[in-house]
N, C-alpha and C positions, 0 to 999 in steps of 0.2 A: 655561589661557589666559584672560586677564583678559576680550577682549574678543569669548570664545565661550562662552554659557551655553544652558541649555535655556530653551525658550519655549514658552509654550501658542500655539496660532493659534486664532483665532476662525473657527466653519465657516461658509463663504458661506451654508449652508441650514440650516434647524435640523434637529438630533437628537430633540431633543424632540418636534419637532411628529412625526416619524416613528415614535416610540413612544406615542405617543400616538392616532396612524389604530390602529396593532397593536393596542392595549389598548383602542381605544374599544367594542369587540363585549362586552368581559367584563373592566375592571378590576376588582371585587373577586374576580377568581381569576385576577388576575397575580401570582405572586410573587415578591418577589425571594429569591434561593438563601442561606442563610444555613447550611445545614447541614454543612459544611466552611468551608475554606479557600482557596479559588482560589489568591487572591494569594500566600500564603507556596507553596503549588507553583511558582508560578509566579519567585517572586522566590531560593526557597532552589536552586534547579539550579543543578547545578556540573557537569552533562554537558560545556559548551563550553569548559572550563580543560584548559589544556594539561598538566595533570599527570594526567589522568586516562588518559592515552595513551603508549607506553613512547615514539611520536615526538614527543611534545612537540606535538602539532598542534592545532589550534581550526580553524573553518570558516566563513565566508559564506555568501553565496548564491552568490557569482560566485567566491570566491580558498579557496585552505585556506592556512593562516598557520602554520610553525612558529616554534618559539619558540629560536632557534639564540641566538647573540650581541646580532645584530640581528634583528624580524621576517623572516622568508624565507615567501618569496609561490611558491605553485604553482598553477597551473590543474588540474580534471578535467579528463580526456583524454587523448590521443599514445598513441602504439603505437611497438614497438622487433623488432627479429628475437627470434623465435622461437625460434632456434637449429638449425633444423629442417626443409628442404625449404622455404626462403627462405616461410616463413610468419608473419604478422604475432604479438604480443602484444599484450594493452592489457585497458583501460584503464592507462598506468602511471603519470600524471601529468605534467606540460609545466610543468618548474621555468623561473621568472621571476628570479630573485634577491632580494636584501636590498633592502629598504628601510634607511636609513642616512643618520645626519649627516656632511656630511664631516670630512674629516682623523680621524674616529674612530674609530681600530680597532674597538672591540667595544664591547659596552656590554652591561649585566645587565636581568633583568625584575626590575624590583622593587615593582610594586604592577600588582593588576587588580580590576576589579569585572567579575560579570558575574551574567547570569537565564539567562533561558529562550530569550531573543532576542539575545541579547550579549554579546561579552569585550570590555572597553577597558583595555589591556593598555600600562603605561608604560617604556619601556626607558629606561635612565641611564647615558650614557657616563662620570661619575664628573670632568668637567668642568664641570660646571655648565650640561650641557645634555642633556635628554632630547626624548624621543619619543614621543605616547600615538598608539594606534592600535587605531582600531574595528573588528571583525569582526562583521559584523550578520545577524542570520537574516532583518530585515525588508527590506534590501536588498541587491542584488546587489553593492554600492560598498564599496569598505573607506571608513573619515576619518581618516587621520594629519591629527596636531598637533605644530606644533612651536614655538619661539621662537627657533631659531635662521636664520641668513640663508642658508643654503644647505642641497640634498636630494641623497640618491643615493638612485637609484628602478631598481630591478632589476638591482644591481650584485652582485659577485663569482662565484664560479664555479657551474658550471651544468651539467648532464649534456641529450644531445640528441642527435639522430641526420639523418644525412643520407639521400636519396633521389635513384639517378642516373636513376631513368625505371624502372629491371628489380628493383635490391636496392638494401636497405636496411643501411647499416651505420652502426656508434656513430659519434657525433664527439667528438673530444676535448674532459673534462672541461677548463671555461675560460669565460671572462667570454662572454656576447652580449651585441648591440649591437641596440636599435629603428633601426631605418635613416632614418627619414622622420618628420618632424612639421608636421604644420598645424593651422594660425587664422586667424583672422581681425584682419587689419592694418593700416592706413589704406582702409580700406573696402573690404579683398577678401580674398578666400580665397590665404593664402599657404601655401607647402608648402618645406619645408625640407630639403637633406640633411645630415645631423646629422655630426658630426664629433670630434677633438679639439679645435680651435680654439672657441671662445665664440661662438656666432650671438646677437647680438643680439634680442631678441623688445621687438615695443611690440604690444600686444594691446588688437582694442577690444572683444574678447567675455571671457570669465571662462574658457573653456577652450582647451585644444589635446589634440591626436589624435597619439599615438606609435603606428607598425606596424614591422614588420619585412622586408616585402618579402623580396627573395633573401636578406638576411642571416637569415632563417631559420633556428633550430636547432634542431628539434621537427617531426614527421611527425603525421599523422592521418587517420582513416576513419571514413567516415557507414555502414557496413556495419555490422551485427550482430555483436559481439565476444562475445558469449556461447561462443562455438563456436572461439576461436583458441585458445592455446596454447602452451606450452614443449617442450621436446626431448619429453621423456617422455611427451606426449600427442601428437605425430606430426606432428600436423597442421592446418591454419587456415586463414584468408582469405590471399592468394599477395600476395609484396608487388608482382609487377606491374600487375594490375590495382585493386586495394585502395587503397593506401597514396599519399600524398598530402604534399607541404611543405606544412605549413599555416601560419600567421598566427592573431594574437590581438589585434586594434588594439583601443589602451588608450585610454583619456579621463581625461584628469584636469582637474578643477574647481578652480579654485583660490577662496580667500579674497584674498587678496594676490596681484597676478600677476607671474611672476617678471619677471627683467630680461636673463637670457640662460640659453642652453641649451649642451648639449655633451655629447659622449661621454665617463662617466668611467671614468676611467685604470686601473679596476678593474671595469668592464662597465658596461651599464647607461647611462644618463644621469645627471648631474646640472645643476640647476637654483640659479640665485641668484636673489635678492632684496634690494631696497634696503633692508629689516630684517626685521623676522619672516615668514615664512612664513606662519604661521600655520593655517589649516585648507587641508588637502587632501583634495579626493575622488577614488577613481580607481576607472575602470569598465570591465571588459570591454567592449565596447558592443555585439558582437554576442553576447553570454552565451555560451552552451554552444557553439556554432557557430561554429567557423574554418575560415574563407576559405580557399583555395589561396593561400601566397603568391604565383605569378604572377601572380593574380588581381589582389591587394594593391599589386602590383612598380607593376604599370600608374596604380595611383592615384596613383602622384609625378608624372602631368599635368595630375593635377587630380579632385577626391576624386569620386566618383556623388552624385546629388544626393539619393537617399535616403540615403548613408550622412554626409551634412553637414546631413543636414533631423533625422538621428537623433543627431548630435551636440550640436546646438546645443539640441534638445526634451530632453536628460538635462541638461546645463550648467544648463538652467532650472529642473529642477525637482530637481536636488541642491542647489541653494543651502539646501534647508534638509533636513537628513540625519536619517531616520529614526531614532534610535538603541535605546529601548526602546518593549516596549509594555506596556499591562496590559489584561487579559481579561473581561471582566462577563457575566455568565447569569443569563437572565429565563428565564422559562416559561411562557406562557400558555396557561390552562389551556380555556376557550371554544373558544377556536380552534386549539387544540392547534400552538402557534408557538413554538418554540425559537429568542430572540431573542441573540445572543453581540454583545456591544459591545467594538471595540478602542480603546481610547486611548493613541496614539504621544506620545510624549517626543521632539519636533526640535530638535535642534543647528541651531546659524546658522552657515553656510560661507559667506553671500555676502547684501548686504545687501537685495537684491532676488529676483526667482524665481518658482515657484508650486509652493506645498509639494505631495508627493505622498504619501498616506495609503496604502501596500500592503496589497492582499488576500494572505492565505497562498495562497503557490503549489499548493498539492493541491488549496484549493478554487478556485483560478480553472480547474483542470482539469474540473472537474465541475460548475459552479455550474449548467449550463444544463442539463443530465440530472437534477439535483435541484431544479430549479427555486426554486436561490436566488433571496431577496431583497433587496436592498442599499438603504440606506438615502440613498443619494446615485448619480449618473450615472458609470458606471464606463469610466475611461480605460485604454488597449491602449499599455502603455510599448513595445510590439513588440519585446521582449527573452527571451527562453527562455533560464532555465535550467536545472542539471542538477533542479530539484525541480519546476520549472513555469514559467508565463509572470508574466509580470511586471506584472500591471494594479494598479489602485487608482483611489483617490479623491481629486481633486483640491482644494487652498485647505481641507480639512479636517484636524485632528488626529484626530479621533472620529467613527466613522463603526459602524451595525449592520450586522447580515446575518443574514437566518431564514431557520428550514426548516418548513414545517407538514407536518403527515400523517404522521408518524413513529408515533402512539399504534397505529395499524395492526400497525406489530412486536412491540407488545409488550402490549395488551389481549387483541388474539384468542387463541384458543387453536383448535389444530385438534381435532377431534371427528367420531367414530364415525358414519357418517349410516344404517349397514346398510342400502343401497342393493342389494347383492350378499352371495355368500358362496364364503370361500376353501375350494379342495380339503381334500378330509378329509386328504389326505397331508400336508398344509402345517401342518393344525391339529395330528394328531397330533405331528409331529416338534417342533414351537412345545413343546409338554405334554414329552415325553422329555427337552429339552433345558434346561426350565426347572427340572424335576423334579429334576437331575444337578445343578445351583447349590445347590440347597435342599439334597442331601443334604450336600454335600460342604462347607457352610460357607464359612469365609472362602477367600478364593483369594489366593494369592500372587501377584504381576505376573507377565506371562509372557514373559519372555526368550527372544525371539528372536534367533537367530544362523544368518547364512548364509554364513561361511565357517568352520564348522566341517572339519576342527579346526585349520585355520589359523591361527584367531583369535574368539573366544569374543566381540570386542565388534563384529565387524561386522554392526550388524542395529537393533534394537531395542529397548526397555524398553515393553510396553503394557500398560496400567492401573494404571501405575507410581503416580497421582495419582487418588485415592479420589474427587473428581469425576469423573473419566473413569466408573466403577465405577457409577456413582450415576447419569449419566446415558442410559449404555445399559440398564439397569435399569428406569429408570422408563420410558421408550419401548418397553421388551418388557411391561409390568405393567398398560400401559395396553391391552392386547389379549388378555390374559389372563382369564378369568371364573371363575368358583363357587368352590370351594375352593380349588383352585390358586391363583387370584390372591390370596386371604386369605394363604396360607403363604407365598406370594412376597413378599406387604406384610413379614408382617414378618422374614422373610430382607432385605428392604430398609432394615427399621428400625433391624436391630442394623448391619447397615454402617455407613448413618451415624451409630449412636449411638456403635459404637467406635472408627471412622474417623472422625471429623467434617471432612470438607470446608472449613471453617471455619478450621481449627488445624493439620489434617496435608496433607499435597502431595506427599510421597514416601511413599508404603506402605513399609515394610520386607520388603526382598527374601524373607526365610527364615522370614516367619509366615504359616501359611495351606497349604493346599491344593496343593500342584502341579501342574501342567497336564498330562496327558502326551499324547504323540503326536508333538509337535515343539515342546520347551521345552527350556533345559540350565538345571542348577542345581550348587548344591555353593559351598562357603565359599570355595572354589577360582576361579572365575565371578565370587562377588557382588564379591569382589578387585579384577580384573578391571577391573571394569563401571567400581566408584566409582574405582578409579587412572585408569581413563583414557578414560573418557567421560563426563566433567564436563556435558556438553551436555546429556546427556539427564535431568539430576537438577534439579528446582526449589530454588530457591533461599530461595522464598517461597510465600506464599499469591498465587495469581494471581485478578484481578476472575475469570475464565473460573469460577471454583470457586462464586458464586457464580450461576450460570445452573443449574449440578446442584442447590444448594440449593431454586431457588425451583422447580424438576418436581419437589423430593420433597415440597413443601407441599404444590402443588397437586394431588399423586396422593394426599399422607393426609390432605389437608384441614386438616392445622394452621399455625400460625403461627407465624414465629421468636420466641423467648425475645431478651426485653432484652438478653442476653448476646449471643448470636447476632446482633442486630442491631449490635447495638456494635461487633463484628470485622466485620462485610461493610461497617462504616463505617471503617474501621481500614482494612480491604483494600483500597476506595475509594480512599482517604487516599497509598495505596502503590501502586500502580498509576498516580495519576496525574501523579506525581512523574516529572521529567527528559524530559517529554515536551516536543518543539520548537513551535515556536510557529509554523514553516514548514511542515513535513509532515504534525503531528499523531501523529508515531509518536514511537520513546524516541531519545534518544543512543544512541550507541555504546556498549556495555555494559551497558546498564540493560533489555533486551529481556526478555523469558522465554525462548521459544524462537528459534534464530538463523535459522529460515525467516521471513520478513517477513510473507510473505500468511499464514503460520498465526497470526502474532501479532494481525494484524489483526482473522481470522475470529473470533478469542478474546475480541479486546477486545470486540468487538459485541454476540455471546454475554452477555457479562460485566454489560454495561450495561441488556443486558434483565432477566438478572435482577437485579441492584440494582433495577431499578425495582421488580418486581414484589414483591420483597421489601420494599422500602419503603412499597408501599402494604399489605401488610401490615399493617406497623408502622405505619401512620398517620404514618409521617412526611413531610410535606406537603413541608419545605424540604427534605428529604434527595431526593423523587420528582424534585422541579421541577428541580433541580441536574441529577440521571440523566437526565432527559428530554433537557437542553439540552444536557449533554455529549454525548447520544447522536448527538446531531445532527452532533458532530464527527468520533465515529466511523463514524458512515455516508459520511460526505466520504473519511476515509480508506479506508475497505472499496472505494469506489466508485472512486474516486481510483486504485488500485491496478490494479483491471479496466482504468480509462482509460487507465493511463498509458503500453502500449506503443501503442495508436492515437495517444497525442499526440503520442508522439515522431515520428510520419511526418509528422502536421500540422503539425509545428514544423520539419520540413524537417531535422531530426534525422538521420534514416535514407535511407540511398537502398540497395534494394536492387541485387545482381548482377541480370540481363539473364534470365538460364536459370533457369525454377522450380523447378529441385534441384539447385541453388547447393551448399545446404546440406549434402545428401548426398556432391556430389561433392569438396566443399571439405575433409570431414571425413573421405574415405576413408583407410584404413589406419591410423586411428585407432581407440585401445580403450578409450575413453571412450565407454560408449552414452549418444545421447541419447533424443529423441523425434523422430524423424528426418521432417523434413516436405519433401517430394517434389514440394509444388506451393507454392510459399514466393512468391509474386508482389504480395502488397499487405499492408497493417498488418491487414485481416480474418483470413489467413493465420500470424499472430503469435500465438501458442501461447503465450511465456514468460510468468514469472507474474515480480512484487517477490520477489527470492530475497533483498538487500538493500538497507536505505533506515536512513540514519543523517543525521549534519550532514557526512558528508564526500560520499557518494554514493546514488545510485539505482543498484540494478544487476538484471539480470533475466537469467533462468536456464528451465529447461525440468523440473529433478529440484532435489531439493539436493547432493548429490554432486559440486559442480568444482573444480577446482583451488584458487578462492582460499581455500576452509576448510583444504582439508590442510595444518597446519602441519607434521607429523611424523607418524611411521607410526605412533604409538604413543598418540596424544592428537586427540582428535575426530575419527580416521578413522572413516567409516563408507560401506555400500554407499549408492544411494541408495533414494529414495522420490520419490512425486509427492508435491504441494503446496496443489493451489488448494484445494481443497475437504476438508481436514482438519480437523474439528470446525465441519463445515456445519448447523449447526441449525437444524432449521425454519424458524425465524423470520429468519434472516440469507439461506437461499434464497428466500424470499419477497422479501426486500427487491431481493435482486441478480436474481431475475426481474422485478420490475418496475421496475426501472432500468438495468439491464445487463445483459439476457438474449444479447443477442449476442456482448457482450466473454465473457463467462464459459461462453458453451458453447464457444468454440473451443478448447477446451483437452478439454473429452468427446470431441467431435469428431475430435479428431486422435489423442486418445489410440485411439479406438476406432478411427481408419480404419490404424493402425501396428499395433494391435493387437486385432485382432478377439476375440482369448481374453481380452482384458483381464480376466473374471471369474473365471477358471479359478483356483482351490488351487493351491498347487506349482508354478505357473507358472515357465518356464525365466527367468533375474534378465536383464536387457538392458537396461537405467540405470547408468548408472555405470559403477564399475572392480572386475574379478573377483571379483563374489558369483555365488552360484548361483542365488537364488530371489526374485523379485519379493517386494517390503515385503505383507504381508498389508494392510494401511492403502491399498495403490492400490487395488485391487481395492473392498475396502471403501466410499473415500471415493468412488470413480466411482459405485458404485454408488446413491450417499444422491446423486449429484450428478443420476445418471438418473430417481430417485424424485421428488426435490424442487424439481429445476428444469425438466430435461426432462417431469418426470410421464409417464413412461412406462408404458404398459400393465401390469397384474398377471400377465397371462399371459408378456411377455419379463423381468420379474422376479422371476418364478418360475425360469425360466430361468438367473438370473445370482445367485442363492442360491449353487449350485453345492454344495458340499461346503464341513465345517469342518475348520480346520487341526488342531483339536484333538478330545482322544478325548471333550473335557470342558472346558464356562466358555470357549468360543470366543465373547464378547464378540461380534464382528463377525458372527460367522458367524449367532449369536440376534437382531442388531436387524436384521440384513437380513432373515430370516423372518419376523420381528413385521413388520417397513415392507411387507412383500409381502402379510401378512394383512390387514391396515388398506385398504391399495389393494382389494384384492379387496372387502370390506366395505365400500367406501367413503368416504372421507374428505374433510372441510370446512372453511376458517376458518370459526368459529361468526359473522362481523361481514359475511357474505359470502353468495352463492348455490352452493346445491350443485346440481351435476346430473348423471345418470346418466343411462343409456340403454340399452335392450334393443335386439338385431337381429331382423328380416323380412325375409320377399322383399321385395327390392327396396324395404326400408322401415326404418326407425330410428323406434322408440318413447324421447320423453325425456321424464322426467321431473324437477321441479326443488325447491329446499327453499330458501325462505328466513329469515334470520335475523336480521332487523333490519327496523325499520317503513319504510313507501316512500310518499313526499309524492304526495296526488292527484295523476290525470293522468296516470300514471306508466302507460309501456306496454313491452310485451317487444319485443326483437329478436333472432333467431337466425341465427348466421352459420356457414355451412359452408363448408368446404374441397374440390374434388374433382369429378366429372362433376355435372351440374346436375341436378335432382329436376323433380317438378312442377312447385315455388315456389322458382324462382334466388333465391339467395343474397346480400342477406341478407331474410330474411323479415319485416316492419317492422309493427307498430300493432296487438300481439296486447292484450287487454286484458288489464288491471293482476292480476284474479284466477287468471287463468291458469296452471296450475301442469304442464299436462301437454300435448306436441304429439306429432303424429306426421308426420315427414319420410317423405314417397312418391315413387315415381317411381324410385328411386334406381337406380346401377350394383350389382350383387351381385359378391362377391369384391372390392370394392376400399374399401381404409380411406380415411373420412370424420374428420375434426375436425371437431367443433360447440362453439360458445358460447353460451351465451345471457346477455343483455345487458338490466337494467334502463332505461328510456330515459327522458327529462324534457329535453322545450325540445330536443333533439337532442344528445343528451350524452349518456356514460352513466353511470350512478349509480353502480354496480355491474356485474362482470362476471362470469361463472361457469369451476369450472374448465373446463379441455380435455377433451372426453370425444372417444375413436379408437373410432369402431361398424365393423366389418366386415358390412354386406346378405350376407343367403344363404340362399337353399330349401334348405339342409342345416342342420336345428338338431338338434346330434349332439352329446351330451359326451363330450371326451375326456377320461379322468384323465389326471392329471398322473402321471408315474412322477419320485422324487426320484431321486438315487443312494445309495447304500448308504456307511457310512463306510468 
C-alpha cells in the first residue's frame, strides 16, 4: 500500500531520561548484553507460519487465522454436545469465516514475513488483486490491506451450534450473518439492521461495531472446562444450566470509510468503498469474553455506554497498529535491575489517534506481585485476552520495564547452619543407600510402567536425562561427610565426565546397572518406549541441563572449561529461540516437555545456572544477558501461578452455585481427577498451565486429559501431577516470596484428597486405568512441603516413606538427604538463620547472620498462636542480639516464630519459619523407619 508505511513516533516522555534515573546509582557496571544474539532469535522465528502446523493455523491475541483459500478467522472458545448425558465440550473454537475480496472465488498465499511477534501473510486472487493481513502477538486486532473497493468479512460456511434453554444441538454447516451494526452518523449513535439490500453508511467516526444478536451461531460457558468431555469420558458441565448463545461484537477501524454495508450472499458482510479500502482493523472488542447474545439482541435500542465509550477508545488508538517489535536487555549491575526495552514498528491505519505501545500480556498479569517498573504511565485498554489483559503505554513506540532483586535467586546458596541433628536411623539409611550407587556404578534410567502387562509404555522414563542424575546427586553429596562423601565425589565425577550434561539429554536405556524392585527392561520395552512415546525422549540439550552443571562446580569447586562454556552458550542460543514475545513461553512445537508449568520450572532452573556458570567464566556480557532474561522468566513462572486467579478477575469464570460442582458434575466418570469438594472461589483453583502456545492458555489438574490422546498407541500415558516437578531451591524461594499462596493451593488440595499422598505403591487415581501413582507425585510434593511449605524435619521424616526400588531410587535418597539438612538446619547464606529449642512453657531461639546490617538496626520477633509474656511482635531488641527466649507460653501447642532485621520500620531481612512445640515433657523419641 503506497499510502501505508511504518513510522517511528516520537515518545511524549523521554526514554532516556528513564535509563538514565536506573543507571545514575552505577553506570560504569551497566552493561549492555552483547554475548549472544537477541535479535536474530528474535527475528529468525518461524513458530507463527502456518506451515508449521498440519491446520495451516497462525494466531493473535484476539483471532487464530487459517490459512484455507482465503484467510479463515476463528475465535478461542464455544462448546458443542458432548455426546453424552446432554454434557458440554470445549474449548472447540467459534469459526467467524473468510475474510475475502469480492466476486473472488479463491485466492493463494503467496508471500509472508513474519518473527517473533508476527505473520503478514499476502493472499493473490490471480486478478490483480490481493489481500495482506496481519496476525499480531502485540495486539489483539488483526490489519487487512487491501486496494481493491470492496470486503467480504466473515463470509462462507461455518460449523455452530444451537441452544433451546435444556440442549444443545449442531446447526447446520452454512454461511452466518452479524445481525446489527453501529456508528456514529451526522452526530449520533446509529444502529443498523443489516441485510441483503445495501445500507448506506456516512460515518463521522473511523469505526463501526458488527454483533450478532439472536442470529447467533456459536454456544459458550464462563464455567471450568477442564473437567467436560466426549462420550468416552461420561461426563461434564450439563448443558442446562452451563451453556449459553453467546456473541462476539467485532470492531472494525477503518483507513477509508466504506460507503455501504450488507449481508453478503455467501455469509458474512460485505462492505464497499469509493476506491481503496485500504487498511483495516478488526477487534474483538470484548477479547476473550462473550456476552449472552440476548444480552447483545437488546443493544439494537441502543448500545451501553461502556460498550460505545470502549469502542470509540480502540478506533483511537488503532489508528496506528502495533505490528512488530524488537527487544533490548541491560543489566545493571549496582542495583541489581534487569532493564528489557521494547521498540514497536506502527503501521498508519488512520491519520490521526493515539498510538498504543503494549505490555506482554503475562507480564501485565504479574507486574504488581513483581513489582514492575515501567518507564512511562501505564493505560488499562479494559480488554482480556486468552494470554492476558491488554494495557500499555501511550503516544510511545519505546517504552522500558524492570525487575530488581532477582540476584537473590541466584548468588545465595543454601547452607548447612548444624543448628540440630538428624536421627541416627536417618543417617544411617542416607550411608546404605548412598553406599548401593557407589557400588553399583552407572545406572540405567528407570522405566516405569504401570500398566503392566497391558502396556509397557504407560508410566515413565526417570533419569532418562543425565542432568536429572547430576542433580539429585549433588543435593544428596552435600549432606554426606568423611569418606563417603569423597567416594560419592567421585562416583559423581565419572557421571559427568562420561555423561556430560552438556552434550547427552537421553541416557541410553541398555547401559548401566538395572534397577530392581519395580523397573521393566529387555530390547523388547526399550522398542516400545522409542516407537511410541516420543514425548518422553529430549530432543535436545535443554537450558534446565545447565542448573545440574553449575551444583556440580559448586560441589567440586571447579570451573567450566572453554569448551564447556561455549555449549551452555550454544544451549542459551537454542533454548531461546521460537519463544513469543506475548507469553514468554515457545510456540507450538518447540517446547521440551508438553506439560507447560514443568517447562517453565525448567526454564528458571536453567537461567540460574547459566548465570552462575557465567560468572564462572568471567563472562560479564554472557552474566548481564542471564540476568535480564531471567527476569523474563520469573514473569513467566509467576505468570503461571497467577493466571487461574486472573481469569476470575477478568470475569473470565463464574463458578456453579454448590461447592462440589465439580465432583458432582464429573460423576460416573473414569477420568480421575483431583477432585475438589469445596470449589467456591479462584483461591479454591487447584489447576496448573497444562497448555500455553500462540493458539491457547489451557489448564488442567494432572497431565493425562483428553486433548493429548491422539491414539492408543502414541503419547498415551497414565497421569502425574505437575506444579512442582524440578522445583529447585532456588525457584521455591522465588515462588515463596511472590506466590506463596497461588502455589500451595495445589499441596493443599492435593493433600486434603489425599492424605497418603506420600505413601510408595500408592493405589493410581489420576487419570484413565493405571494402577499406581507416578513416583514423581509423591516426590515433587514432597520438595514442595520442604521448600515452600518448610515443613518440620520430624513430619518429613514421616513422608520419606519407603523406596520404590531395591537400589539408585533417586527420589527416595533426595528426600532423606532434604530431611537430614532440615533436621541440621539449613540457611540462605545472604539471610538470617534461626532455630529454636523447646521449655516449659518457653522457646529458646537462637539466630545466625550472614551479611553486614547498617547501624541502628534492631530485632523484631513475630509469633503465631496463644500470647506469652511479650505479645507478639516483640520490637527494639538491639542490633547485637543473637539469642531470646520466648516465656509464658501455652505447652502442647505449635508456635511459628520469625525474626526480622528492622531499620526506619522496615524490614532488612527476615528469618526462616521456625514451628516450636512448649512442653514439661523433653523425651526423645527414635524415629522407627520401615524396612524395604
Amino acid at each position: 500500500m503506497k499510502d501505508v508505511k511504518m513510522r517511528r513516533l516520537r515518545a511524549r516522555f523521554p526514554i532516556i531520561a528513564f535509563l538514565t534515573l536506573i543507571f545514575s546509582l552505577g553506570l560504569p557496571q551497566s552493561f549492555p548484553v552483547l554475548a549472544q544474539d537477541p535479535t536474530d532469535w528474535q527475528e529468525s522465528a518461524t513458530g507463527l507460519s502456518v506451515y508449521q502446523n498440519d491446520e495451516g493455523k497462525t494466531s493473535g491475541l484476539g483471532f487464530v487465522v487459517q490459512a484455507r483459500n482465503w484467510p479463515f478467522l476463528s475465535l478461542r472458545g464455544g462448546v458443542e454436545d458432548a455426546g453424552f448425558r446432554s454434557a458440554l465440550a470445549g474449548p472447540i473454537g467459534i469459526e467467524l469465516g473468510l475474510i475475502k475480496l469480492s466476486d473472488c472465488f479463491s485466492a493463494t498465499l503467496t508471500s509472508r514475513t513474519l518473527d517473533w511477534a508476527h505473520n503478514e501473510m499476502t493472499f493473490n486472487s490471480g486478478m490483480d488483486d490481493q489481500l495482506t493481513l496481519w496476525a499480531s502477538r502485540i495486539s489483539p486486532a488483526l490489519l487487512i490491506q487491501s486496494s481493491s473497493d470492496s470486503l467480504r468479512l466473515l463470509a462462507g460456511d461455518v460449523t455452530g451450534n444451537n441452544f433451546d434453554g435444556s440442549a444443545v444441538t449442531p446447526r447446520p454447516v452454512g454461511p452466518a450473518y452479524p445481525k446489527y451494526a453501529a456508528y456514529i452518523g451526522g452526530g449520533n449513535l446509529q444502529i443498523e439492521t443489516l441485510g441483503t439490500s445495501g445500507i448506506p453508511l456516512s460515518l463521522d467516526e473511523n469505526w463501526l461495531l458488527l454483533w450478532y444478536g439472536d442470529y447467533s451461531h456459536f454456544l459458550d460457558t464462563k464455567k471450568p472446562l477442564s473437567y467436560t468431555g466426549y462420550a468416552w469420558e461420561f461426563a461434564g458441565l450439563p448443558h442446562h444450566t452451563e451453556a449459553y448463545q453467546a456473541d462476539a461484537p467485532l470492531l472494525l477501524v477503518f483507513q477509508n470509510t466504506p460507503t455501504t454495508i450488507k449481508h453478503s450472499d455467501e455469509g458474512g458482510i460485505e462492505l464497499s468503498f469509493t476506491s481503496a479500502a485500504g487498511s483495516v482493523t478488526l477487534l474483538p472488542l470484548l477479547g476473550r469474553d462473550h456476552p449472552n447474545a440476548g444480552e447483545t439482541e437488546i443493544w439494537s435500542g441502543g448500545l451501553p455506554s461502556d460498550i460505545l465509550q470502549k469502542a470509540q477508545w480502540w478506533a483511537d488508538h488503532l489508528c496506528s497498529y502495533p505490528g512488530s517489535v524488537n527487544e533490548t536487555y541491560v543489566y545493571n549491575e549496582t542495583t541489581d535491575t534487569a532493564i528489557i526495552t521494547e521498540d514497536i514498528d506502527f503501521l498508519t491505519v488512520c491519520s490521526e489517534g493515539t498510538a498504543f505501545a503494549p505490555i506482554p500480556p503475562m507480564l501485565s498479569i504479574v507486574k504488581d506481585e513483581l513489582n514492575v517498573t515501567f518507564s512511562g504511565p501505564i493505560t488499562d485498554g479494559n480488554l482480556n485476552t486468552e494470554f492476558g489483559p491488554s494495557l500499555g503505554i501511550e503516544d510511545t513506540q519505546t517504552y522500558s520495564w524492570s525487575v530488581s532483586g532477582l540476584k537473590r535467586y541466584t548468588d545465595a546458596r543454601r547452607t548447612i547452619i548444624n543448628t540440630g541433628q538428624a536421627p541416627l536411623e536417618l543417617e544411617q539409611e542416607l550411608i546404605a543407600e548412598t553406599a548401593k550407587i557407589i557400588n553399583a556404578g552407572h545406572y540405567a534410567p528407570w522405566i516405569f510402567s504401570d500398566n503392566v502387562p497391558r502396556g509397557y509404555t504407560r508410566g515413565d522414563i526417570y533419569w532418562l536425562n543425565p542432568a536429572d542424575v547430576l542433580s539429585h546427586l549433588a543435593e544428596v553429596a552435600e549432606v554426606l561427610t568423611d569418606t563417603l562423601r569423597a567416594q560419592f565425589l567421585d562416583h559423581i565425577q565419572i557421571e559427568r565426565s562420561v555423561y556430560p550434561p552438556e552434550d547427552v539429554f537421553n541416557l541410553p536405556l541398555d547401559e548401566g546397572t538395572v534397577r530392581t524392585g519395580f523397573s521393566v527392561s529387555g530390547e523388547e520395552v526399550y522398542d516400545q518406549w522409542l516407537d511410541h512415546r516420543p514425548d518422553v525422549f529430549l530432543e535436545d540439550v535443554p537450558l534446565y541441563n545447565l542448573d545440574s552443571l553449575s551444583r556440580y562446580y559448586d560441589l567440586t569447586g571447579g570451573i567450566p572449561s572453554s569448551q564447556v562454556w561455549q555449549r551452555a552458550l550454544e544451549v542459551l542460543d537454542g533454548d531461546m529461540r521460537e519463544q513469543d514475545w506475548a507469553t514468554f513461553y515457545w510456540f507450538a512445537g518447540f517446547e521440551d516437555r508438553r506439560e507447560a508449568v514443568i517447562n517453565a520450572n525448567q526454564h528458571f532452573s536453567g537461567l540460574v545456572g547459566f548465570i552462575r556458570l557465567a560468572e564462572m567464566a568471567e563472562d560479564i556480557a554472557a552474566e548481564s544477558l542471564g540476568r535480564a532474561l531471567l527476569a523474563k522468566a520469573a514473569v513467566l513462572r509467576l505468570g503461571m501461578a497467577r493466571y487461574p486467579r486472573h481469569l476470575y478477575s477478568a470475569n473470565l469464570v463464574e463458578l456453579p452455585p454448590e461447592p462440589d460442582w465439580q465432583v458432582r458434575y464429573t460423576a460416573g466418570r473414569y477420568i480421575g481427577n483431583l477432585f475438589n469438594y469445596d470449589w467456591t472461589g479462584p483461591n479454591d483453583d487447584l489447576r496448573q498451565v497444562a497448555v500455553i502456545n500462540q493458539f491457547e492458555v489451557s489448564l488442567h489438574d494432572h497431565t493425562a486429559f483428553g486433548y493429548w490422546i491422539e491414539n492408543y498407541t502414541e503419547g498415551y500415558t497414565s497421569a502425574h501431577l505437575t506444579a512442582y516437578w524440578n522445583l529447585s531451591p532456588e525457584l521455591a524461594r522465588f515462588l515463596t516470596d511472590h506466590a506463596d499462596q497461588d502455589v500451595e493451593i495445589y499441596i493443599n488440595k492435593v493433600e486434603a484428597l489425599f492424605p497418603q499422598w506420600y505413601v510408595a505403591f500408592a493405589e493410581g487415581a489420576l487419570g484413565v486405568e493405571h494402577n499406581l501413582s507416578h513416583p514423581i507425585d509423591s516426590f515433587q510434593i514432597f520438595m514442595a512441603k520442604a521448600l515452600i511449605q518448610q515443613e518440620n524435619p520430624q513430619k518429613l521424616a514421616a513422608y520419606v516413606d519407603i523406596p520404590w526400588l531395591n537400589e539408585g531410587d533417586l527420589f527416595y535418597i533426595h528426600k532423606l538427604a532434604e530431611t537430614i539438612r532440615a533436621y541440621r538446619g539449613v540457611a540462605w547464606d545472604d539471610t538470617v538463620s534461626l532455630s529454636g529449642a523447646p521449655g516449659d512453657r518457653t522457646i529458646h531461639l537462637a539466630w545466625r547472620v550472614y551479611t553486614p546490617l547498617p547501624s541502628g538496626t534492631t530485632w523484631q520477633i513475630d509469633y503465631d498462636r496463644p500470647t506469652g509474656d511479650q505479645p507478639s511482635p516483640i520490637t527494639g531488641i538491639l542490633s547485637p542480639t543473637r539469642t531470646y527466649s520466648l516465656t509464658g507460653l501455652t505447652n502442647y501447642t505449635w508456635y511459628t516464630v520469625t525474626v526480622s532485621a528492622m531499620s526506619d520500620g522496615s524490614a532488612l531481612l527476615t528469618s526462616n519459619v521456625v514451628a516450636m512445640w512448649p512442653t514439661d515433657i523433653l523425651v526423645y523419641l527414635p524415629l522407627v523407619l520401615k524396612a524395604w
